[in-house]
gemmi code that builds the backbone of each chain (N, CA, C; Angstrom):
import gemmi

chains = {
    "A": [
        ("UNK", (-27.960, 156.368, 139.192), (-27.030, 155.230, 139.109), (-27.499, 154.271, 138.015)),
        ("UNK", (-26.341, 153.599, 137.296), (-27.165, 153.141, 135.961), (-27.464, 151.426, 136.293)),
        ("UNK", (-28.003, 150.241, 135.253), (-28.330, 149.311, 135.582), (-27.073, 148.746, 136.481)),
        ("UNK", (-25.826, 148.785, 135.288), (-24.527, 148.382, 135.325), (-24.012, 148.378, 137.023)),
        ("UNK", (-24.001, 149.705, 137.406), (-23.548, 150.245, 138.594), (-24.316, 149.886, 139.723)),
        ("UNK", (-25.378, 149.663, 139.367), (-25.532, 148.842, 140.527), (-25.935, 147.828, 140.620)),
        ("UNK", (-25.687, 146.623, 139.978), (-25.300, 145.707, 140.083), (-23.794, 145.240, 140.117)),
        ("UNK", (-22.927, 146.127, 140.258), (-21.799, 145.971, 140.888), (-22.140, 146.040, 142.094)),
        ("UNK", (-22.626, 146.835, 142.856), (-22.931, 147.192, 144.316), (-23.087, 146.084, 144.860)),
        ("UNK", (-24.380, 145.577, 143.700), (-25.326, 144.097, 144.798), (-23.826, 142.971, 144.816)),
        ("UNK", (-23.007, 142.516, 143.651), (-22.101, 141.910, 143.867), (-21.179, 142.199, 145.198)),
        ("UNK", (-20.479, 143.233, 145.358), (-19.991, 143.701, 146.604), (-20.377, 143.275, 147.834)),
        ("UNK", (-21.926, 143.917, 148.075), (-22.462, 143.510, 149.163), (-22.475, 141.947, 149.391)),
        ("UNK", (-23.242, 141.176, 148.141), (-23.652, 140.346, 148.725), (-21.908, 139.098, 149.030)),
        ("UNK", (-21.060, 139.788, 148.103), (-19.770, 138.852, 148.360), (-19.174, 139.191, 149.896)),
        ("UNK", (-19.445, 140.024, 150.529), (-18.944, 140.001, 151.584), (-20.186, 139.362, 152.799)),
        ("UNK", (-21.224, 140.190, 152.749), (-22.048, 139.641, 153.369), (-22.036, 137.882, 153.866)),
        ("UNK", (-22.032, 137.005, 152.460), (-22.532, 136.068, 152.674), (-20.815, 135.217, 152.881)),
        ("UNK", (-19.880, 136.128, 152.801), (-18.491, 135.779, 153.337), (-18.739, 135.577, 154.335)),
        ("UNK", (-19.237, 136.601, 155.178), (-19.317, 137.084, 156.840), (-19.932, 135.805, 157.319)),
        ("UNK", (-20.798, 135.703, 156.185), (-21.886, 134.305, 157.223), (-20.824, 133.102, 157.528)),
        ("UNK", (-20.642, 132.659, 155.972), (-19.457, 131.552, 156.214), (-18.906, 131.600, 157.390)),
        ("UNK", (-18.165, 132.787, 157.415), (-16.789, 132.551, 158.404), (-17.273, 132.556, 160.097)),
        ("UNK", (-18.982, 132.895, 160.148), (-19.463, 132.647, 160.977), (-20.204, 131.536, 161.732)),
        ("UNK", (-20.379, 131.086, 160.510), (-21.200, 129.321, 160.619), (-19.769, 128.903, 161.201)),
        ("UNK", (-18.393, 129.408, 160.617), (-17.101, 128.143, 160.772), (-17.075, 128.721, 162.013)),
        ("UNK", (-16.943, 129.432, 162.743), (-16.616, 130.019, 163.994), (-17.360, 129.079, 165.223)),
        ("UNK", (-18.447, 129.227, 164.842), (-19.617, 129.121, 165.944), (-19.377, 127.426, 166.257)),
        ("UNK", (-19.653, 126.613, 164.229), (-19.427, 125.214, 165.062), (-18.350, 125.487, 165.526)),
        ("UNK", (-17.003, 125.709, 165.126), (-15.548, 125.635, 166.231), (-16.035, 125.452, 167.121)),
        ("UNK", (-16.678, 126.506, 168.023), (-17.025, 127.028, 169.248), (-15.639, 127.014, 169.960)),
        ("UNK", (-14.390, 127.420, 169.181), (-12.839, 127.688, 170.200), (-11.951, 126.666, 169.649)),
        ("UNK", (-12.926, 125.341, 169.018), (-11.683, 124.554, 168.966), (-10.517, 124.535, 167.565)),
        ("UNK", (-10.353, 123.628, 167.192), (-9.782, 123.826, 165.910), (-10.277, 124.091, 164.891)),
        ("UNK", (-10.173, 124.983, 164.033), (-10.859, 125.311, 162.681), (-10.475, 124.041, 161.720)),
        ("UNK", (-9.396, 123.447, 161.372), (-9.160, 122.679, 160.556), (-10.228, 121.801, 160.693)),
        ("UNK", (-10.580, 121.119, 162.201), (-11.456, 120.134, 162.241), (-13.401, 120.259, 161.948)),
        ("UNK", (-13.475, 121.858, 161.509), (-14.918, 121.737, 161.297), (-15.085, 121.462, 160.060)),
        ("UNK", (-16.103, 120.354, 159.586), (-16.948, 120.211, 158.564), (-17.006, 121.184, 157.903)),
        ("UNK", (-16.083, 121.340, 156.715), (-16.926, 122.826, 155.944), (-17.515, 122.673, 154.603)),
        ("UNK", (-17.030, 121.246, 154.059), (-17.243, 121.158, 153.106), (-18.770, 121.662, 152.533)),
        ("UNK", (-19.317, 120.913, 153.681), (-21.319, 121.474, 153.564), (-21.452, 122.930, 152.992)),
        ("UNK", (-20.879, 123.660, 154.767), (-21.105, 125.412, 154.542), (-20.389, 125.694, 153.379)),
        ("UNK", (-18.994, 125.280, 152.895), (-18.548, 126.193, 151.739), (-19.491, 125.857, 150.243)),
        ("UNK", (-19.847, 124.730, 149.901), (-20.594, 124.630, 148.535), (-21.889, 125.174, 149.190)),
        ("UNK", (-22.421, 125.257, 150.059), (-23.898, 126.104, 150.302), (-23.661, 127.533, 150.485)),
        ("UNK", (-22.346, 127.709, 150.808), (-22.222, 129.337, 150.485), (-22.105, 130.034, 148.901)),
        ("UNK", (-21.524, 128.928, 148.278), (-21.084, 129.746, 147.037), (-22.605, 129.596, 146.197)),
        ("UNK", (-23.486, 128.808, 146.798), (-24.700, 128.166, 145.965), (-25.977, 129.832, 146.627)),
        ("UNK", (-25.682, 129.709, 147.836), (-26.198, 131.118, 148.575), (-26.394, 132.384, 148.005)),
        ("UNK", (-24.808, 132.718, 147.162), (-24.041, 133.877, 147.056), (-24.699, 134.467, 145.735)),
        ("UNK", (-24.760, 132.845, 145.029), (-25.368, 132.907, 143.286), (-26.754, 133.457, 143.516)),
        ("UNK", (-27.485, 132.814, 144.398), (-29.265, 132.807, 144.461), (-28.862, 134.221, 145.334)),
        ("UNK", (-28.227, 134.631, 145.982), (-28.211, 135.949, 146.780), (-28.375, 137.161, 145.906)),
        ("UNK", (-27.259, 136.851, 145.203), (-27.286, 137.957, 143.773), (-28.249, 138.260, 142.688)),
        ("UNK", (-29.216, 136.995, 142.709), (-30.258, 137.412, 141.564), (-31.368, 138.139, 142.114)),
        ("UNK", (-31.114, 137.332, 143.681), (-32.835, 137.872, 144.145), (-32.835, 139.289, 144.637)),
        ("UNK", (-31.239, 139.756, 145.371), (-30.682, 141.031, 145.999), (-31.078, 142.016, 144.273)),
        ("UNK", (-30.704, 141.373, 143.007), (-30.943, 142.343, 142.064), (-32.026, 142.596, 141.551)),
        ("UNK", (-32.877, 141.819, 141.566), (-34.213, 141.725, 141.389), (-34.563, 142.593, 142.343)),
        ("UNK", (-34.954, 142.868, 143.919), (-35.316, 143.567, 144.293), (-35.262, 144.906, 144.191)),
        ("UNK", (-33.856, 144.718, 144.403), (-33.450, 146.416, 143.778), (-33.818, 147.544, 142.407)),
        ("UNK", (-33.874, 146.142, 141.582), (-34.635, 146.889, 140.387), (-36.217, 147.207, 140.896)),
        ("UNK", (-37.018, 146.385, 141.840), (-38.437, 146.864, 141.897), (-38.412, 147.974, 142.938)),
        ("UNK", (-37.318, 148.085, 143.672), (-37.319, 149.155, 144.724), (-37.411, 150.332, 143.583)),
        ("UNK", (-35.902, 150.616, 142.737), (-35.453, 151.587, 142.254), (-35.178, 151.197, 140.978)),
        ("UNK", (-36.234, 151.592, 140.010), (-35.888, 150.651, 138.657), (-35.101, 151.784, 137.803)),
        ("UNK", (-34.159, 151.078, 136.915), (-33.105, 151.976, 136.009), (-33.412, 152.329, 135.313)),
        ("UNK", (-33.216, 153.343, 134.240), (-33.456, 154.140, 133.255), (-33.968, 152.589, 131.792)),
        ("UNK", (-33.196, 152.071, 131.885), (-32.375, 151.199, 130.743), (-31.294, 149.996, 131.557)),
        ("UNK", (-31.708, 149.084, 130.421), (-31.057, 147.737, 131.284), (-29.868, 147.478, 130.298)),
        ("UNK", (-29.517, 148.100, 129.212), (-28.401, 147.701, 128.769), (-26.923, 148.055, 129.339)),
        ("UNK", (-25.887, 147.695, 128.706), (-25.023, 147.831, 129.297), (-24.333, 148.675, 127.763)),
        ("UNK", (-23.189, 149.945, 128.290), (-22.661, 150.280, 127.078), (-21.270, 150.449, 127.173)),
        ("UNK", (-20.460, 151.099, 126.517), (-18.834, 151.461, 126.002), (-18.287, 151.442, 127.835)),
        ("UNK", (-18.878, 152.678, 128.236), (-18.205, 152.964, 129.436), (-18.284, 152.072, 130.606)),
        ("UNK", (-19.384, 151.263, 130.561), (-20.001, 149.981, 131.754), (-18.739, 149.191, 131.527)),
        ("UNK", (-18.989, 148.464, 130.153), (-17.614, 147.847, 129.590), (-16.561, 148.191, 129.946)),
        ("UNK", (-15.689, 149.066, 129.853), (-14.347, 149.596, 130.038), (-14.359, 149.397, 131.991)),
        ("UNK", (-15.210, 150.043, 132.070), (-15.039, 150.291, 133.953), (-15.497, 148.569, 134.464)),
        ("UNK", (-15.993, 148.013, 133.876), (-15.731, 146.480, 134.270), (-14.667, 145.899, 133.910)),
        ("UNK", (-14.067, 146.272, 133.024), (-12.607, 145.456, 132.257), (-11.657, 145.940, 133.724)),
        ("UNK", (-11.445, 147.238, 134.104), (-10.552, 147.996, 134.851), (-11.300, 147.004, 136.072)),
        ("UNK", (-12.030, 146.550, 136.530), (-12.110, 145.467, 137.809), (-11.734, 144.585, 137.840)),
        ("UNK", (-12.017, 143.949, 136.652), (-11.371, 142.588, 136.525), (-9.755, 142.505, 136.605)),
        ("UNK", (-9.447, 144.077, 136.093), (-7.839, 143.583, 135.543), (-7.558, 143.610, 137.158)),
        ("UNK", (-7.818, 144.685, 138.654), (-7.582, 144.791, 139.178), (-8.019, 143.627, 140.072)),
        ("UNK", (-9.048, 142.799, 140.416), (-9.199, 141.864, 140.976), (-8.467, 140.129, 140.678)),
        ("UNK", (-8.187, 140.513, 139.560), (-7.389, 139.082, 139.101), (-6.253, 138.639, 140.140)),
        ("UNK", (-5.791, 140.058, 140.890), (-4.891, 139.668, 141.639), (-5.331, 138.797, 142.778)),
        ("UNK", (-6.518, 139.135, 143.419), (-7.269, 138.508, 144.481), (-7.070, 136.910, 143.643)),
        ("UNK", (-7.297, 136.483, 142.752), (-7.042, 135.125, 142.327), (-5.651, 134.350, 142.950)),
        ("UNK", (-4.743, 135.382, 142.076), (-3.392, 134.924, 142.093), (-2.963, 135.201, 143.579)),
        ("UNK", (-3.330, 135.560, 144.068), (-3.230, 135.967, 145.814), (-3.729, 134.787, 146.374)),
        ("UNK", (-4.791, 134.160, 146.206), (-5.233, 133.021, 146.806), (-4.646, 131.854, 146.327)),
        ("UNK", (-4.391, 132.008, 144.868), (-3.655, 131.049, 144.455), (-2.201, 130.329, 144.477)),
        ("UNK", (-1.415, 130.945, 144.624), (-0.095, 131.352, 145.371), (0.024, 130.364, 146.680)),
        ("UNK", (-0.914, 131.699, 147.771), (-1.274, 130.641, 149.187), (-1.386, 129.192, 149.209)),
        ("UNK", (-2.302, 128.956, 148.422), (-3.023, 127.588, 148.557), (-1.674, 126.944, 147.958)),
        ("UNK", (-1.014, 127.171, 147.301), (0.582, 126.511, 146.772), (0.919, 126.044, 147.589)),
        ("UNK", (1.357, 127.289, 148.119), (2.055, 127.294, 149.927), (1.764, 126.302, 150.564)),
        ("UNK", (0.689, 126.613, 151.287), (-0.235, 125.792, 151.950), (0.088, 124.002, 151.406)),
        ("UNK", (-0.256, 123.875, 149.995), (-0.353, 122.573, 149.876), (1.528, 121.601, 149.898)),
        ("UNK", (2.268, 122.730, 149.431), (3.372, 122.309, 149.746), (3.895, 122.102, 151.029)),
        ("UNK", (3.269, 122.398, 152.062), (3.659, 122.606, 153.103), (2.544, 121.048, 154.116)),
        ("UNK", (2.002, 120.516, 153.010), (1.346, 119.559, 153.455), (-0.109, 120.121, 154.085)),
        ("UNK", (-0.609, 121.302, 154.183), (-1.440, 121.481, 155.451), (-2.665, 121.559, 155.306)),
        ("UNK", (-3.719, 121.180, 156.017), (-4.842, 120.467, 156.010), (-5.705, 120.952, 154.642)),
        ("UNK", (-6.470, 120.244, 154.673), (-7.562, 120.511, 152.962), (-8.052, 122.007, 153.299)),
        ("UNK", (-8.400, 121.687, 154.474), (-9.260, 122.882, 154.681), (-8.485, 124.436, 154.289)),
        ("UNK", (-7.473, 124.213, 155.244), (-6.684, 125.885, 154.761), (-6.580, 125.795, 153.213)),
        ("UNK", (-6.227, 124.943, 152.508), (-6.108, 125.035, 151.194), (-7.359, 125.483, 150.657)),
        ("UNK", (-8.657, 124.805, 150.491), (-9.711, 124.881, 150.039), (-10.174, 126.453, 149.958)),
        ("UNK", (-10.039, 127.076, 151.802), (-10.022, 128.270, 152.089), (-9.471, 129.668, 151.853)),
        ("UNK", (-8.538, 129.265, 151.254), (-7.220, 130.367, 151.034), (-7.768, 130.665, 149.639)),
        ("UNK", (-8.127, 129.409, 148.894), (-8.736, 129.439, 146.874), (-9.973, 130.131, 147.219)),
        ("UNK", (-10.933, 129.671, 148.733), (-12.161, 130.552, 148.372), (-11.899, 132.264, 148.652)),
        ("UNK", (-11.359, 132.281, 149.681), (-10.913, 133.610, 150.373), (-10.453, 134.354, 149.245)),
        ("UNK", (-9.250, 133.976, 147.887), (-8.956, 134.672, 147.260), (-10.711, 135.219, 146.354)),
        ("UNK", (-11.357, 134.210, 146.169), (-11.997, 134.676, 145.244), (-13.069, 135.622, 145.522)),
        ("UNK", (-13.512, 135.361, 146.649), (-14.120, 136.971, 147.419), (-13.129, 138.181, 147.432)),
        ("UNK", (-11.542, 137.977, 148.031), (-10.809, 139.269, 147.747), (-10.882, 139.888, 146.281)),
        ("UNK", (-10.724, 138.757, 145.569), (-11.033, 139.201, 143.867), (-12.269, 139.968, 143.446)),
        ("UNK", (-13.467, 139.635, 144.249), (-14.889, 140.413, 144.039), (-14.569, 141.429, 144.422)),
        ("UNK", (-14.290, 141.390, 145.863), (-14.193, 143.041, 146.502), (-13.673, 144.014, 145.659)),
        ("UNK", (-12.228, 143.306, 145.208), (-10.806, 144.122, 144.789), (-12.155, 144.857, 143.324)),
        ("UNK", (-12.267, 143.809, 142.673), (-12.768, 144.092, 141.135), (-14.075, 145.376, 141.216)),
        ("UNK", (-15.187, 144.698, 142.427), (-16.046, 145.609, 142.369), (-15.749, 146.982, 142.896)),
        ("UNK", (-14.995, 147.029, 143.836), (-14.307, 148.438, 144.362), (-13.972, 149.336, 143.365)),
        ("UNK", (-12.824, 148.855, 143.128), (-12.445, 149.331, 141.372), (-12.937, 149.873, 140.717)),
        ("UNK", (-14.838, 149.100, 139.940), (-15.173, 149.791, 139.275), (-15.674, 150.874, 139.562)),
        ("UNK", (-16.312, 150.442, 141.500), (-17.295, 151.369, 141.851), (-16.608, 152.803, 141.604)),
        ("UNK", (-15.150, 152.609, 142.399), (-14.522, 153.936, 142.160), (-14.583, 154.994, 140.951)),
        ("UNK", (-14.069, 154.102, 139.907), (-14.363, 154.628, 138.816), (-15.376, 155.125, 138.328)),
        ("UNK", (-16.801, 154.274, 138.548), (-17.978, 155.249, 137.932), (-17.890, 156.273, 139.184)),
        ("UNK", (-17.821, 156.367, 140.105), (-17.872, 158.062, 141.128), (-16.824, 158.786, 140.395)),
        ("UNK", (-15.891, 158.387, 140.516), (-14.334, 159.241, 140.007), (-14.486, 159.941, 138.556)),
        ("UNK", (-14.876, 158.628, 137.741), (-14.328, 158.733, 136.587), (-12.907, 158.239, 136.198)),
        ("UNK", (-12.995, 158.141, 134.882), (-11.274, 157.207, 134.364), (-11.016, 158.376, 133.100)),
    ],
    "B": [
        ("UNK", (-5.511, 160.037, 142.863), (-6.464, 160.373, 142.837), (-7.245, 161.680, 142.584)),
        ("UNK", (-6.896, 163.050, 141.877), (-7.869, 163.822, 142.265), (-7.878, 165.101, 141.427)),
        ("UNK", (-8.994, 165.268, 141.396), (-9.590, 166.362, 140.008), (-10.138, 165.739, 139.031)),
        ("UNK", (-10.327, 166.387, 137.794), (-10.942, 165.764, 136.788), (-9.719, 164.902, 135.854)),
        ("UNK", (-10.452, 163.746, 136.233), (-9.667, 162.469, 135.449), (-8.692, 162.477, 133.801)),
        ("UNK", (-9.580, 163.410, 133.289), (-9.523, 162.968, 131.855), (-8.960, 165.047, 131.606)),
        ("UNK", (-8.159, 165.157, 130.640), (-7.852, 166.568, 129.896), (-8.454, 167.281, 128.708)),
        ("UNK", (-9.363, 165.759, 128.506), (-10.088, 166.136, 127.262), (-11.753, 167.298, 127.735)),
        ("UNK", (-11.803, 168.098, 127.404), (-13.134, 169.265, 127.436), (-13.991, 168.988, 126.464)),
        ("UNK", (-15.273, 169.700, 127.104), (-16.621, 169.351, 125.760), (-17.336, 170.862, 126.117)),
        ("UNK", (-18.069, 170.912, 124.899), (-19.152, 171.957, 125.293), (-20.420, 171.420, 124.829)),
        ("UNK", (-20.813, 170.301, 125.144), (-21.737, 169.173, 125.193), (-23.061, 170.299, 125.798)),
        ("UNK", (-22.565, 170.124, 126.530), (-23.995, 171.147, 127.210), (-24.138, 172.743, 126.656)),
        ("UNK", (-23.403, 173.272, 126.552), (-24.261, 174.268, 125.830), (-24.332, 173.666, 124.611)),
        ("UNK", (-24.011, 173.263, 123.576), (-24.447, 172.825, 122.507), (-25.897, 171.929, 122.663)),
        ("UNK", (-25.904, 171.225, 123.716), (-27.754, 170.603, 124.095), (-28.126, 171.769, 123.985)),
        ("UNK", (-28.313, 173.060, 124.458), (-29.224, 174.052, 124.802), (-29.300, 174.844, 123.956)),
        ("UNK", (-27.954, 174.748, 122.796), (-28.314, 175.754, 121.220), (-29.035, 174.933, 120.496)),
        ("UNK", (-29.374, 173.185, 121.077), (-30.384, 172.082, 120.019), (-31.707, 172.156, 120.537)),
        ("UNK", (-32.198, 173.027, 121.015), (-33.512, 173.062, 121.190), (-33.768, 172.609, 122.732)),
        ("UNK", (-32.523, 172.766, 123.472), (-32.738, 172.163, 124.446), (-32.821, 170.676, 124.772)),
        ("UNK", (-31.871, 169.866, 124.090), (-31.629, 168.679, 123.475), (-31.813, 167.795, 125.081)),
        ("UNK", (-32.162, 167.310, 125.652), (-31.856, 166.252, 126.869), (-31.039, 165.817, 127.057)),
        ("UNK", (-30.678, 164.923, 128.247), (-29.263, 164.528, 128.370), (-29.789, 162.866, 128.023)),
        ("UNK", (-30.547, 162.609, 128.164), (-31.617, 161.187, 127.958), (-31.856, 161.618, 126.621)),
        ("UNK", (-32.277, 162.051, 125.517), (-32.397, 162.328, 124.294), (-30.872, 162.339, 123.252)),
        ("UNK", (-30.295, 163.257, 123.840), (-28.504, 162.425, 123.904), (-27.954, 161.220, 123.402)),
        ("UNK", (-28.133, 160.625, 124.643), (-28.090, 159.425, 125.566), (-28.549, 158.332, 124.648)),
        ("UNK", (-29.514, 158.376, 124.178), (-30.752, 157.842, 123.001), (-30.234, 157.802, 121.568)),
        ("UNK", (-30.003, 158.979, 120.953), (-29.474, 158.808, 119.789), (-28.058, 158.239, 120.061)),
        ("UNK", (-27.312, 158.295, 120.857), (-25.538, 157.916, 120.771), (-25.818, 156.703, 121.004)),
        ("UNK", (-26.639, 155.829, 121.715), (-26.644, 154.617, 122.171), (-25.810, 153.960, 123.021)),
        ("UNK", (-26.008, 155.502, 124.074), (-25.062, 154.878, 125.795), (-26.224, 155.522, 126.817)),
        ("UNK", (-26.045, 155.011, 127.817), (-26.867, 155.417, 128.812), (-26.901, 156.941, 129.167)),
        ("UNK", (-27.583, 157.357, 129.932), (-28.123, 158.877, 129.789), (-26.389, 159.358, 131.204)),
        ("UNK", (-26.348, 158.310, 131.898), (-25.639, 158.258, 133.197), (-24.353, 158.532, 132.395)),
        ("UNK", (-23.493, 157.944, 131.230), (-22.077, 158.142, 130.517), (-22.496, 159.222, 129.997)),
        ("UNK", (-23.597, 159.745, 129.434), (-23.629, 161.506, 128.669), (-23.051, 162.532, 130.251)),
        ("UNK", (-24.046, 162.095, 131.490), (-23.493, 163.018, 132.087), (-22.062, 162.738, 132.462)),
        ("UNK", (-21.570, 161.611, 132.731), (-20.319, 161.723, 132.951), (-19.291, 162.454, 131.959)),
        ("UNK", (-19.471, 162.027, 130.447), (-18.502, 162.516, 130.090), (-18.587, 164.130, 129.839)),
        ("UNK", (-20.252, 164.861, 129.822), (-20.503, 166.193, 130.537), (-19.207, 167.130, 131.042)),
        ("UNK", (-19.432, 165.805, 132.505), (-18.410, 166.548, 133.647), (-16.928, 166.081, 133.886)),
        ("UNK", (-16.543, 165.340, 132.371), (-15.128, 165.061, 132.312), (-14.721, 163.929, 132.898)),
        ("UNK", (-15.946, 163.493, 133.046), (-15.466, 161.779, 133.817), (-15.353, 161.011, 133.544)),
        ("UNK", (-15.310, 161.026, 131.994), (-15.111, 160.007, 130.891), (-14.739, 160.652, 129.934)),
        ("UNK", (-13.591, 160.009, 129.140), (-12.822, 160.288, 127.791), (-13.729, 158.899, 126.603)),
        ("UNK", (-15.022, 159.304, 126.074), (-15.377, 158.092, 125.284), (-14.263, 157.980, 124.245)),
        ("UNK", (-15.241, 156.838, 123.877), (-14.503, 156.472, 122.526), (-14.477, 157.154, 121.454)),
        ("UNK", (-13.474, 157.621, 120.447), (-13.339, 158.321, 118.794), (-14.567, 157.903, 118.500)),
        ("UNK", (-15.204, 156.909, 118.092), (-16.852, 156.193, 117.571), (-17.762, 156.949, 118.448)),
        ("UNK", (-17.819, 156.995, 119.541), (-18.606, 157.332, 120.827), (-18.716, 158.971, 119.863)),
        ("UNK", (-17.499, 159.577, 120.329), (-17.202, 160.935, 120.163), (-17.586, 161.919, 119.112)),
        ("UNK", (-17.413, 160.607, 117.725), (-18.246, 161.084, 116.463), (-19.814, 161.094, 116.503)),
        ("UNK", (-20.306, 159.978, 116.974), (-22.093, 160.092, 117.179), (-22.140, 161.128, 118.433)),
        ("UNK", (-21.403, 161.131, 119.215), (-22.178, 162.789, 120.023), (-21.842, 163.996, 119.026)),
        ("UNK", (-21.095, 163.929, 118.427), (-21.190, 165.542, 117.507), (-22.151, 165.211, 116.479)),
        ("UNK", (-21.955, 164.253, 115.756), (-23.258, 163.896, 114.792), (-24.459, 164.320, 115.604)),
        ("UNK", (-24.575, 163.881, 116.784), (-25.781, 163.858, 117.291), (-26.604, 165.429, 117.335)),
        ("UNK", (-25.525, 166.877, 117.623), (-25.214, 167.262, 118.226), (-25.219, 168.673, 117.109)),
        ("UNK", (-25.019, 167.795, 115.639), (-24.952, 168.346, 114.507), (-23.576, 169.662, 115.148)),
        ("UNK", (-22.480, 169.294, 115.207), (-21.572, 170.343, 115.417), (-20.451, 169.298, 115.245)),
        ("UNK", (-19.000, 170.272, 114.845), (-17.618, 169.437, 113.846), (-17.147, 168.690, 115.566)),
        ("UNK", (-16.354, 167.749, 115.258), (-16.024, 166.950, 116.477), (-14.852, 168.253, 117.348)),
        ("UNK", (-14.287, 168.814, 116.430), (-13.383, 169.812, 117.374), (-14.477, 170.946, 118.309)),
        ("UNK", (-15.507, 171.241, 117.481), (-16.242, 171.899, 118.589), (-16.824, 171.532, 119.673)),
        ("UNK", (-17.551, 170.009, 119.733), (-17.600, 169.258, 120.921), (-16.757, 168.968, 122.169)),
        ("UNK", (-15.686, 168.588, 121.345), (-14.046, 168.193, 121.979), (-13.003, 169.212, 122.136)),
        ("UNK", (-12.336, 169.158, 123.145), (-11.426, 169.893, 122.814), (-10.265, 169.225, 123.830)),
        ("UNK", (-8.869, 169.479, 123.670), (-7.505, 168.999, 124.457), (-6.792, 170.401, 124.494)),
        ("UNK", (-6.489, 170.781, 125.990), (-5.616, 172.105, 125.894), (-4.252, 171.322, 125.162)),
        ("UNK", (-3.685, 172.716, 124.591), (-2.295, 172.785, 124.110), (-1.354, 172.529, 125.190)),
        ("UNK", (0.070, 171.992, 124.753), (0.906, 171.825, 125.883), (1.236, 173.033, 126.000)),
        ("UNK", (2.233, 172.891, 127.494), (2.551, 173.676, 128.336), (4.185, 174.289, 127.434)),
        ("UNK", (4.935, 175.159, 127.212), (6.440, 175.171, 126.688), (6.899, 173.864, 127.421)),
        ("UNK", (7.231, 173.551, 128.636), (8.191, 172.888, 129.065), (7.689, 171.005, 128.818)),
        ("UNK", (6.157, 170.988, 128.412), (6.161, 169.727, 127.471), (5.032, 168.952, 128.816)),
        ("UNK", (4.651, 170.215, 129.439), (3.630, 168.813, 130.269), (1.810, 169.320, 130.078)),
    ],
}
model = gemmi.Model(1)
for chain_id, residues in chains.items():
    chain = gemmi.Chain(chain_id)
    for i, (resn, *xyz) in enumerate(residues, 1):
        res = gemmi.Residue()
        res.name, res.seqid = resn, gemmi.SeqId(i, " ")
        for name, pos in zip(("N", "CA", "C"), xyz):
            atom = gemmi.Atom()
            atom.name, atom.element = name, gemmi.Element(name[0])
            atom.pos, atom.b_iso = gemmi.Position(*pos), 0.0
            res.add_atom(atom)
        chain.add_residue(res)
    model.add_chain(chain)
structure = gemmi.Structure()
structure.add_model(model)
structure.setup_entities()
C-alpha cells in the first residue's frame, strides 16, 4: 500500500471515529433530553481540533508501524484524489443545502451548525471511499 | 463495477524480464511513480498518462506500441 493510500485510510478512520465520539459526548450530556439544548459549541471546536491532531499522530504511527516504500506522491495518487474530491464535494453541498433549510426554517443554531459539520464528515467519507475504491479497483 | 477497468494492455512485464530482469521498484525509479502505480498499471488498473507512458517505454527501451496496446473495435463499433 503506497504512502498516498494510506493516508487516505487514516483520514477515513479517524473522520468517523472521532465523529462517533462527538455524537457521543452529545448523547450522553442529553442523557434523553433535548439535543438542541446541549452545549456543543465546546465538543464541536474540540472535535474538529481532535480530528486535525488525530490525523497526524494516527499517521505518524502508522508510518513507524509499517513504513512506505517512498513518501512522495505521483500522477496516479493525484488523479485518484481529484476523483474523491469531485465525489465528496457533494457531502458539502448536502450539508449545505440542509443548513439553508434549517436556517430558513428558523431552527435552532445547533441543527444548523450540525447539518454544515455532518456534511463535512459525509464529504470525508464520500471522498476517501472513492479513492480507496479506486486504488483496489483501479480507474 | 467489474473486470479490468481500463482496455488499454501492456507487456510491461515480460519486457522487465527481456531487461535483465528489470524490477518493478527499478521501474518505478526511473519513471518517477511509485513502485505500487507500475504494478497497477501491470495489471490494468491504471491507464497512465501519454508522458507517464513514454518514460515507461523509454525506460523499457521498447517503441510505445510495444508496451501499449488498445484492441481493435468490434464490426458493430463497440
Amino acid at each position: 500500500m503506497s504512502y498516498e493510500e494510506k493516508g487516505t485510510w487514516v483520514y477515513l478512520v479517524v473522520s468517523v471515529v472521532v465523529y462517533g465520539v462527538y455524537v457521543g459526548v452529545l448523547l450522553s450530556t442529553a442523557q434523553g433530553g433535548t439535543l438542541a439544548d446541549v452545549a456543543y459549541v465546546a465538543p464541536l471546536l474540540w472535535t474538529i481540533v481532535a480530528s486535525v491532531v488525530a490525523a497526524v499522530v494516527v499517521r505518524i504511527v502508522v508510518e513507524v508501524v509499517r513504513p512506505s516504500e517512498s513518501y512522495r506522491s505521483d500522477e496516479r495518487d493525484r488523479e485518484l484524489a481529484r476523483r474523491g474530491v469531485a465525489v465528496g464535494w457533494w457531502g458539502v453541498i448536502a450539508g449545505a443545502l440542509v443548513a439553508l433549510v434549517l436556517a430558513l426554517v428558523e431552527a435552532d443554531y445547533f441543527w444548523i451548525a450540525n447539518a454544515v459539520y455532518l456534511g463535512f464528515v459525509v464529504s470525508a467519507v464520500l471522498s476517501s471511499v472513492t479513492t480507496i475504491v479506486a486504488y483496489r479497483r483501479g480507474v | 463495477m467489474g473486470g479490468r477497468p481500463t482496455r488499454v494492455t501492456n507487456s510491461i512485464r515480460a519486457l522487465r524480464f527481456a531487461r535483465g530482469e528489470m524490477t518493478q521498484a527499478e521501474l518505478a525509479d526511473r519513471v518517477g511513480v511509485t513502485r505500487q502505480t507500475v504494478i497497477a498499471i501491470e495489471q490494468g488498473r491504471y491507464s497512465p498518462s501519454l508522458e507517464t507512458a513514454f518514460l515507461v517505454a523509454r525506460a523499457l527501451r521498447a517503441p510505445l506500441d510495444e508496451v501499449f496496446g488498445y484492441p481493435e473495435d468490434t464490426p458493430d463499433g463497440t
